[in-house]
N, C-alpha and C positions, 0 to 999 in steps of 0.2 A: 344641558344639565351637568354641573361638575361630580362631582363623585358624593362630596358631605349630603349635597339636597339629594342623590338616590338613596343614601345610605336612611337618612332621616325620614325619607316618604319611606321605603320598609320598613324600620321602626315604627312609623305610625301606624303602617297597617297590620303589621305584627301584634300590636298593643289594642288596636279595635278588636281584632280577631279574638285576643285572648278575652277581654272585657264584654266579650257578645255575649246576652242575657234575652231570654224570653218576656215577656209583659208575665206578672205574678200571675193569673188567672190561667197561664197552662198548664202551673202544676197542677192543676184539679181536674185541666181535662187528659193530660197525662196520667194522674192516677188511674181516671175513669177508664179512659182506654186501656191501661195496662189490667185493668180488673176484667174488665169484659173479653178482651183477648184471652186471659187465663181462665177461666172458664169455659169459651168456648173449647178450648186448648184439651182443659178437660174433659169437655163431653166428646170433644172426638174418640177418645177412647172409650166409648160403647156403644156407638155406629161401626157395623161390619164395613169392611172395603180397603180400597188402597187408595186414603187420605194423604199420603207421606206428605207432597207437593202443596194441599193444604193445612199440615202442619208443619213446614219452613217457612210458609210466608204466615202463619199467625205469629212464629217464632220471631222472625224479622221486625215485623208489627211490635211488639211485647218488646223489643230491645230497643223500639224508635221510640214506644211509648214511653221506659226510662231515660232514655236520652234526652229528651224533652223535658221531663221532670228533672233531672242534672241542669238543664240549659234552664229553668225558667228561675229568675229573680226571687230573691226574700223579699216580705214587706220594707222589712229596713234594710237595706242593702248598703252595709259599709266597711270599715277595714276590719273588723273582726271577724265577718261572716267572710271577708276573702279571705281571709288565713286560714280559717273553716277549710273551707273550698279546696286551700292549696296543701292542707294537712288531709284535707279527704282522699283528693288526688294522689298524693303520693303514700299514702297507704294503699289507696286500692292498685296501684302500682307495680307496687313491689309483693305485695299478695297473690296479684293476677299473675305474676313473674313464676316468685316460687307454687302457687296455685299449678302451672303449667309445666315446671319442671318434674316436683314431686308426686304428681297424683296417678301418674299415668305408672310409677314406679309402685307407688302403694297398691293401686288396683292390680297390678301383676302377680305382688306379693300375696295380695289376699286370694286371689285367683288360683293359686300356687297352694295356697292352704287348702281352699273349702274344695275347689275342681282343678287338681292338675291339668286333666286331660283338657280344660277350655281355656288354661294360663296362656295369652298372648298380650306381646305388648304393644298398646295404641296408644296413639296419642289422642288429645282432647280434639274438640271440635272447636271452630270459632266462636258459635254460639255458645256453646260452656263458658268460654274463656271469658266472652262478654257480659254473658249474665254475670260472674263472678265477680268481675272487676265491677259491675255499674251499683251491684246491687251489696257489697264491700263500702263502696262508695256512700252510698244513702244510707245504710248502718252508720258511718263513721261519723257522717255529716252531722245526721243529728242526733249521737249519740254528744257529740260537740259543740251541739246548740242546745242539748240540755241540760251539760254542765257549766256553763258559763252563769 
């Protein structure tokens, strides 16, 4: 193989990779799931016990289930729904960004107001960060599919 045919099979696989879509029919079992995962999510919090362990994998669950719904196809799937797509992305992006720089600054700030004494600064969690950017994302999406 000379160099242009590897260079060109990465490209191609670069471009399937980015082009990969679910069949329509999983945003709905993705909704499904991410609804019944929040839920359960919720009632854990009024069963006594040390749940933590089954509340990171419901957590996990609930960010597969948006990811899924990110990944699954429109009915009409064409180049305005990918410009969607690519204006959604890179807003939730750059949100997720400043989302993670800023917030951990604010909550110190406001920490610093209401209780000095428990003012520490943390960072976010990955889960934060993710739910932010996925669900920025679905905001954006179809706030873009409704103005068109």
């Amino acid at each position: 193989m000379n160099l242009n045919s590897i260079k060109e099979h990465d490209r191609k696989s670069a471009q399937r990779l980015l082009n990969f879509r679910l069949p329509t029919y999983f945003k709905k079992i993705g909704w499904i799931a991410f609804f019944a995962l929040l839920t359960t999510l919720i009632l854990t919090k009024f069963i006594d016990g040390d749940l933590e362990l089954l509340k990171d994998i419901l957590r996990r669950f609930m960010l597969a289930a948006l990811f899924v719904i990110v990944l699954a196809k429109e009915n009409i799937e064409d180049e305005r729904i990918q410009a969607f797509r690519a204006q959604a992305f890179s807003f939730a992006f750059l949100a997720g960004v400043l989302y993670t720089l800023f917030q951990p600054l604010i909550n110190w700030i406001a920490f610093k107001i209401v209780k000095p004494e428990k003012a520490a600064f943390q960072d976010l969690g990955d889960f934060q960060i993710l739910w932010v950017m996925l669900m920025i994302y679905l905001m954006f999406f179809y706030i873009l599919k409704k103005q068109d």
